[in-house]
GUFI-981385 format. One record per atom (N, C-alpha, C, O): atom name; x, y, z; residue in one letter. Coordinates in nm, 3 decimals. Example, Ala and Ser with C-alpha at 12.3 -4.5 7.8 and 13.67 -1.06 7.14 Angstrom:
residues 2
R atom      c1      c2      c3 res
R    N   1.319  -0.569   0.780   A
R   CA   1.230  -0.450   0.780   A
R    C   1.320  -0.330   0.780   A
R    O   1.424  -0.332   0.846   A
R    N   1.285  -0.225   0.708   S
R   CA   1.367  -0.106   0.714   S
R    C   1.290   0.003   0.787   S
R    O   1.341   0.114   0.804   S
This chain:
residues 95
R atom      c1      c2      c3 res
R    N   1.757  -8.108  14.244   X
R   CA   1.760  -8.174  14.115   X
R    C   1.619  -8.203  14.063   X
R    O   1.587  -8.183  13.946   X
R    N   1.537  -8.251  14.157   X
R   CA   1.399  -8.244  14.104   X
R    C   1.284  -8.136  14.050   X
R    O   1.195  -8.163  13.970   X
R    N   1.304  -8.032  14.102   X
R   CA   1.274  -7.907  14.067   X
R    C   1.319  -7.840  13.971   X
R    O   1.439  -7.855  13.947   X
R    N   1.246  -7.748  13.888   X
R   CA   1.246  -7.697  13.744   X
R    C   1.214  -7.553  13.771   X
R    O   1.105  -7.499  13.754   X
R    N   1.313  -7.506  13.810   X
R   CA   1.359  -7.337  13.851   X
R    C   1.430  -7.252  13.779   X
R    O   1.533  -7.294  13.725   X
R    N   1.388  -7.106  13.762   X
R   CA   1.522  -7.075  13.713   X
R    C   1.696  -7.054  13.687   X
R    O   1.778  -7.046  13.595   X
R    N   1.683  -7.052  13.875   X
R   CA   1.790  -7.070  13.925   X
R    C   1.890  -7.215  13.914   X
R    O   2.011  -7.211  13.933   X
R    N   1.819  -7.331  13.880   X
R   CA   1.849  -7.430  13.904   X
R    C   1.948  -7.408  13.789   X
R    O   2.034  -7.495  13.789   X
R    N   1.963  -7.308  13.678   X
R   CA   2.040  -7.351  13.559   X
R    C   2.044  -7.477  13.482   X
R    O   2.148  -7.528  13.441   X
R    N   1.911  -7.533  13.461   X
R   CA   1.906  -7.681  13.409   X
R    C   1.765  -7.616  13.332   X
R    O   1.663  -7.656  13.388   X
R    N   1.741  -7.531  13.226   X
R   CA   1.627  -7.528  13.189   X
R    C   1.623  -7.623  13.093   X
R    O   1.512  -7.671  13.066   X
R    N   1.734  -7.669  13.025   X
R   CA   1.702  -7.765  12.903   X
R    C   1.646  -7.888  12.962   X
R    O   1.561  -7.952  12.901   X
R    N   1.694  -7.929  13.091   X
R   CA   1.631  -8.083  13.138   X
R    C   1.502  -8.110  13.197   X
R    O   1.428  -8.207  13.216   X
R    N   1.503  -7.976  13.220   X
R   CA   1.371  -7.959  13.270   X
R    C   1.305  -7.949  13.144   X
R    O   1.197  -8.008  13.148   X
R    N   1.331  -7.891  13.024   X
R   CA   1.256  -7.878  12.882   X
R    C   1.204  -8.048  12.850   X
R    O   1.088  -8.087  12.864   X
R    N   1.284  -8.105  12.818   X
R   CA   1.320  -8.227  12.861   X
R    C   1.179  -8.299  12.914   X
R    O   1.076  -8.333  12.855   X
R    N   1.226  -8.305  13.061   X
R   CA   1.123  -8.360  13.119   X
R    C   0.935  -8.374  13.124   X
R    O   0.853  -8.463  13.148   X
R    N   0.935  -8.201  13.080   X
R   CA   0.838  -8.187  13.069   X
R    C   0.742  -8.265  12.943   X
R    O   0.633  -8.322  12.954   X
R    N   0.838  -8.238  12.809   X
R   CA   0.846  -8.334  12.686   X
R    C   0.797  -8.462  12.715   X
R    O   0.698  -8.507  12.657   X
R    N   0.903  -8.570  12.863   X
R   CA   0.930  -8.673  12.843   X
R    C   0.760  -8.714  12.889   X
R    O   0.689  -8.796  12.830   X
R    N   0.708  -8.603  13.054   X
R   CA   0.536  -8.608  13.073   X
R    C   0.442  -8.627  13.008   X
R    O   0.355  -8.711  13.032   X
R    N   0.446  -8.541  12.905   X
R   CA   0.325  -8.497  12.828   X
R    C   0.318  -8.619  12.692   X
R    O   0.215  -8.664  12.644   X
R    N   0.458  -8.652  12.652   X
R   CA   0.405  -8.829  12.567   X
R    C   0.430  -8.907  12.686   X
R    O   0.503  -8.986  12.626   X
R    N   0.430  -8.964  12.837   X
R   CA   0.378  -9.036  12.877   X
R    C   0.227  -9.032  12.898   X
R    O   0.161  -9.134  12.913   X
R    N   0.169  -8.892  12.899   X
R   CA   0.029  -8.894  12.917   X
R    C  -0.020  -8.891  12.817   X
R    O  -0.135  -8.851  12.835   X
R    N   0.002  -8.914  12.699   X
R   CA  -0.047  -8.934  12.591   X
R    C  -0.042  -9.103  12.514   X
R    O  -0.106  -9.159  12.425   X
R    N   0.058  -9.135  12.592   X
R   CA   0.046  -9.296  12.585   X
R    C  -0.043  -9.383  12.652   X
R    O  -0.097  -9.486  12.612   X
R    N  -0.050  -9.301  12.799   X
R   CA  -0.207  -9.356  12.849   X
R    C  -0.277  -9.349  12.829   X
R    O  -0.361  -9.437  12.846   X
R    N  -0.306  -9.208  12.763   X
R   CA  -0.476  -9.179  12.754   X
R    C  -0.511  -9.243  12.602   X
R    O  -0.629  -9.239  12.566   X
R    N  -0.397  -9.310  12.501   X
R   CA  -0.437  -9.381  12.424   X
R    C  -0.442  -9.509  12.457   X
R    O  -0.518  -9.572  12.383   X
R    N  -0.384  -9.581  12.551   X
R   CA  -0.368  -9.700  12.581   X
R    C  -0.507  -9.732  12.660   X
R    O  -0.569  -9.838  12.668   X
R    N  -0.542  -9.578  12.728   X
R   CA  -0.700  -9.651  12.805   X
R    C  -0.805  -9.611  12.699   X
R    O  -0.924  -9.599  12.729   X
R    N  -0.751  -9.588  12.557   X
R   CA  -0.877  -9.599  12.469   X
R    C  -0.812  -9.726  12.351   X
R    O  -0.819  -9.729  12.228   X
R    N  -0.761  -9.805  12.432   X
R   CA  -0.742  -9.936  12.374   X
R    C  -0.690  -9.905  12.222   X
R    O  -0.744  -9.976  12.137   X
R    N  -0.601  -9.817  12.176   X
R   CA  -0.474  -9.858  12.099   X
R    C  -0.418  -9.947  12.128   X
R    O  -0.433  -9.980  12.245   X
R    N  -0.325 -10.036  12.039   X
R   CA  -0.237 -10.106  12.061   X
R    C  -0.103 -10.056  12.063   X
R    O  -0.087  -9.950  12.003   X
R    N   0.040 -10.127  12.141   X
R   CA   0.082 -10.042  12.173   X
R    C   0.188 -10.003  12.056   X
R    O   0.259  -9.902  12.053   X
R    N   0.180 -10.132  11.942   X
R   CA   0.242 -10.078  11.831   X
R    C   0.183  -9.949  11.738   X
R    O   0.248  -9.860  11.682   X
R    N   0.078  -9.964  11.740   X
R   CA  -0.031  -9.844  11.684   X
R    C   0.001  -9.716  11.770   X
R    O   0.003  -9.609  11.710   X
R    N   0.025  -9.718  11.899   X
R   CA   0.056  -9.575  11.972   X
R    C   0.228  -9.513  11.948   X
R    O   0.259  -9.394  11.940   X
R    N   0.338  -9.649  11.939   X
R   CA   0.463  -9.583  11.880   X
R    C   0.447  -9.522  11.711   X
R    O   0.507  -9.418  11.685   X
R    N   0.367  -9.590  11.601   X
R   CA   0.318  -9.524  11.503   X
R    C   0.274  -9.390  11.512   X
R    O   0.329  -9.320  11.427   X
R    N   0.199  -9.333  11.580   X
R   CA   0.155  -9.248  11.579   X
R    C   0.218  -9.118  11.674   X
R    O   0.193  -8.998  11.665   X
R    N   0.296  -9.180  11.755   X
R   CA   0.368  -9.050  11.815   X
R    C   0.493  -9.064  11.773   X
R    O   0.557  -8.961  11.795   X
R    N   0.574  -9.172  11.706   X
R   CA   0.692  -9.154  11.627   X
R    C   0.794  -9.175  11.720   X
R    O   0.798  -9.129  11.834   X
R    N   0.884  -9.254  11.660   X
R   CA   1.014  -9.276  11.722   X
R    C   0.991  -9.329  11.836   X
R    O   1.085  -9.304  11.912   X
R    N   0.877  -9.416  11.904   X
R   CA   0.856  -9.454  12.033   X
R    C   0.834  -9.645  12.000   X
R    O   0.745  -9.678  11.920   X
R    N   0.906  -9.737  12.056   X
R   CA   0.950  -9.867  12.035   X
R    C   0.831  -9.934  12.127   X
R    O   0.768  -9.882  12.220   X
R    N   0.825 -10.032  12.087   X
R   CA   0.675 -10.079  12.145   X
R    C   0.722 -10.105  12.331   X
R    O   0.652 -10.070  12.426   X
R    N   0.824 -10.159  12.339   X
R   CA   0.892 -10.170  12.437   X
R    C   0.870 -10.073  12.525   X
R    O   0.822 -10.095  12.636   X
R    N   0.911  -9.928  12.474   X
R   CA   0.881  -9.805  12.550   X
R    C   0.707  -9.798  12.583   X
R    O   0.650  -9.815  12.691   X
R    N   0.671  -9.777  12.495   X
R   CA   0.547  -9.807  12.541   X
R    C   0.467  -9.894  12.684   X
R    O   0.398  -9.836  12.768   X
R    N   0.494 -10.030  12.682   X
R   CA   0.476 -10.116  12.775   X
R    C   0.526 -10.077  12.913   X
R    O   0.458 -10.069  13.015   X
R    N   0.678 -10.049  12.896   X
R   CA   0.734  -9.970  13.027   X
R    C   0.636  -9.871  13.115   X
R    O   0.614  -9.873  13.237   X
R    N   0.575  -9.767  12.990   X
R   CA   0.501  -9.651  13.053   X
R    C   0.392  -9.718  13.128   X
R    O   0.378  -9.711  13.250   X
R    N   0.301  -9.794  13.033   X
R   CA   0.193  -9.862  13.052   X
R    C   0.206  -9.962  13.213   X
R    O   0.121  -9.954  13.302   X
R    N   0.340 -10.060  13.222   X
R   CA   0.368 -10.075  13.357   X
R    C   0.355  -9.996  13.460   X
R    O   0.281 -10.019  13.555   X
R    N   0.463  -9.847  13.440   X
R   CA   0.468  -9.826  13.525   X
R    C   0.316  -9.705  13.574   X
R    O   0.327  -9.644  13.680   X
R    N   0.208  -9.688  13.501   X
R   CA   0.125  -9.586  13.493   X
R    C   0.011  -9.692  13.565   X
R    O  -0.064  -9.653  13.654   X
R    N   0.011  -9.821  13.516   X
R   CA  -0.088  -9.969  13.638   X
R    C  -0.044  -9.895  13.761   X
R    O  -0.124  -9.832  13.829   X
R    N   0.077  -9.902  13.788   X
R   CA   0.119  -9.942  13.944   X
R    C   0.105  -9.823  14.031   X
R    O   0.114  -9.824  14.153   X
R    N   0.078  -9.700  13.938   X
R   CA   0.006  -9.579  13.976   X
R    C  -0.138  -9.553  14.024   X
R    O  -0.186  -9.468  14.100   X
R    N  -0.198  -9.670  13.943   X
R   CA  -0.354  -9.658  13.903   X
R    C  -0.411  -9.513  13.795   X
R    O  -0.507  -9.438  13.813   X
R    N  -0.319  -9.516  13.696   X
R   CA  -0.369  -9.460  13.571   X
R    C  -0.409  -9.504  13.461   X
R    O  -0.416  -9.433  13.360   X
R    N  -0.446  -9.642  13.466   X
R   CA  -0.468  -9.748  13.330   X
R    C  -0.624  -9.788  13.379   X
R    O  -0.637  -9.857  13.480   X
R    N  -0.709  -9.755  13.323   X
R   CA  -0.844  -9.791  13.327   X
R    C  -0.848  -9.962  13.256   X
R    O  -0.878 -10.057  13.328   X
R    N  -0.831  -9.970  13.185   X
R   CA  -0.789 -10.053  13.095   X
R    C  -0.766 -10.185  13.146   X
R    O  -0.661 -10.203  13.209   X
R    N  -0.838 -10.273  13.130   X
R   CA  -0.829 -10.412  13.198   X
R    C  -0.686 -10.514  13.144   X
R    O  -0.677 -10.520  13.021   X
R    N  -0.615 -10.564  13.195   X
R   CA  -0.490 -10.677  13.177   X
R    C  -0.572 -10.743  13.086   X
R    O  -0.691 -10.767  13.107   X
R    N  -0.500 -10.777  12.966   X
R   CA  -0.543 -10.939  12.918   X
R    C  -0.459 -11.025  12.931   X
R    O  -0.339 -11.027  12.901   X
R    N  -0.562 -11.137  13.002   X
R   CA  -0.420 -11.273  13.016   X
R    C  -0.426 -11.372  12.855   X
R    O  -0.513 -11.418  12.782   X
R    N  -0.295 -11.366  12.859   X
R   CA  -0.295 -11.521  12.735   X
R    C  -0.352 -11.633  12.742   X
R    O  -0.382 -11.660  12.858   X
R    N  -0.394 -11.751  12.627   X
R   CA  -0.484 -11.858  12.642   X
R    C  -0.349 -11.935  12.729   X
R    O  -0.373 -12.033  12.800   X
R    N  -0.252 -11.899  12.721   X
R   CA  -0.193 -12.032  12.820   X
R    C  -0.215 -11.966  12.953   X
R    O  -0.252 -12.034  13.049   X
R    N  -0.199 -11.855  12.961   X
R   CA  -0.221 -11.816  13.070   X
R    C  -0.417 -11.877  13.121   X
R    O  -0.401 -11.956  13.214   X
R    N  -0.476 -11.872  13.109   X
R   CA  -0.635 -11.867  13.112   X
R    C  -0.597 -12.056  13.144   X
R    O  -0.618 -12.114  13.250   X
R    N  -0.563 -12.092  13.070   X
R   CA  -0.561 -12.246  13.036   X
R    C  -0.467 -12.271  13.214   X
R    O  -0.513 -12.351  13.296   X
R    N  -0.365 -12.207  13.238   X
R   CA  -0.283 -12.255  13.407   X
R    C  -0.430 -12.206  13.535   X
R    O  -0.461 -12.263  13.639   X
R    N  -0.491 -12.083  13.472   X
R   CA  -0.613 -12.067  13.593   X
R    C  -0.690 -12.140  13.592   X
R    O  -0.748 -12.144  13.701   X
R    N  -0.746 -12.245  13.478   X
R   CA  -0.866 -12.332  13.511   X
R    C  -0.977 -12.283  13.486   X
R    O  -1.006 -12.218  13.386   X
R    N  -1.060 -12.314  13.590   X
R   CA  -1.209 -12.289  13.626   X
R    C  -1.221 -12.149  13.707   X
R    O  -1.327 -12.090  13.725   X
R    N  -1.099 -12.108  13.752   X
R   CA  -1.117 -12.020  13.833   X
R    C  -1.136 -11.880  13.754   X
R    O  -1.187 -11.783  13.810   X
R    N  -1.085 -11.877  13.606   X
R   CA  -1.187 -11.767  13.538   X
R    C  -1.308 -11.814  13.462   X
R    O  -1.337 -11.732  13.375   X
R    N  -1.368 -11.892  13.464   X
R   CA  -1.450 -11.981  13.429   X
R    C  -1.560 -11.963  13.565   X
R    O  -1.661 -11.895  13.546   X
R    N  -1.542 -12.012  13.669   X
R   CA  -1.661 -12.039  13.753   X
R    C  -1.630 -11.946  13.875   X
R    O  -1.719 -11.913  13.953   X
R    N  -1.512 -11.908  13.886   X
R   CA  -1.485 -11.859  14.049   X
R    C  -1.414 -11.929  14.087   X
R    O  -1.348 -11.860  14.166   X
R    N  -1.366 -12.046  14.090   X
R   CA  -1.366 -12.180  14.150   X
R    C  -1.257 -12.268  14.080   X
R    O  -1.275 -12.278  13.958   X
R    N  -1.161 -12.328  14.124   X
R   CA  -1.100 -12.445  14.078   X
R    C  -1.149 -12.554  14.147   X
R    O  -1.156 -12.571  14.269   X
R    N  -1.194 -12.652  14.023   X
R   CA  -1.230 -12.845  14.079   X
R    C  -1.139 -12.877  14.098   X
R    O  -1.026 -12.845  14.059   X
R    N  -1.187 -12.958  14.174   X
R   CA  -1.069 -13.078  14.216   X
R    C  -1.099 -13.180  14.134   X
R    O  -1.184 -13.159  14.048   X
R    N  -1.041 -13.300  14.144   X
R   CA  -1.009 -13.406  14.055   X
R    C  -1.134 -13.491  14.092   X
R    O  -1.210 -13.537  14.007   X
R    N  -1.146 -13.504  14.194   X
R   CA  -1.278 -13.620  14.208   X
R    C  -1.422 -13.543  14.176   X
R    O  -1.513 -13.610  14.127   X
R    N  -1.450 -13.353  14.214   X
R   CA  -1.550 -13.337  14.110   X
R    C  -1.569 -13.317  13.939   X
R    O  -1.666 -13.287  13.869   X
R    N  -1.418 -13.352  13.908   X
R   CA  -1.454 -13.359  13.716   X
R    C  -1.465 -13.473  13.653   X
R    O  -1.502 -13.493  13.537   X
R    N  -1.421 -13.572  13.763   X
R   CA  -1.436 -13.747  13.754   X
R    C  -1.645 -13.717  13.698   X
R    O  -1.718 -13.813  13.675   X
């Protein structure tokens, strides 16, 4: 089933698949030139920002995303000092 043969009699899914490759690698290689990911379903059409993110997940956990995480200010605001200095204070050194 994984293989794309002639014999396999599945050329359309394999047509398919190949399709489904070539806009995931085109979602990365815009995502590691910092598109956004609504700007990358714009431009390749019919692709939901949602889809996008999915790829983008699952292409991290590959190590195909050059592209640094951004955390949110609440997020930044639960780490503290520790993106700030290295370091979280404790209570008696912010006294």
């Amino acid at each position: 089933m994984g293989t794309c043969s002639a014999d396999a009699g599945d050329g359309e899914g394999c047509a398919e698949r190949k399709t489904m490759n070539e806009r995931n690698a085109e979602i990365v290689r815009l995502w590691n030139l910092n598109v956004t990911a609504q700007d990358i379903g714009k431009r390749l059409g019919g692709v939901t920002r949602n889809t996008i993110i999915g790829v983008v997940t699952r292409a991290r956990v590959l190590g195909l995303i050059t592209r640094p995480m951004v955390m949110s200010a609440s997020e930044k605001g639960r780490m503290g000092n520790i993106v700030k200095y290295g370091y979280r204070k404790n209570k008696a050194q912010r006294a």
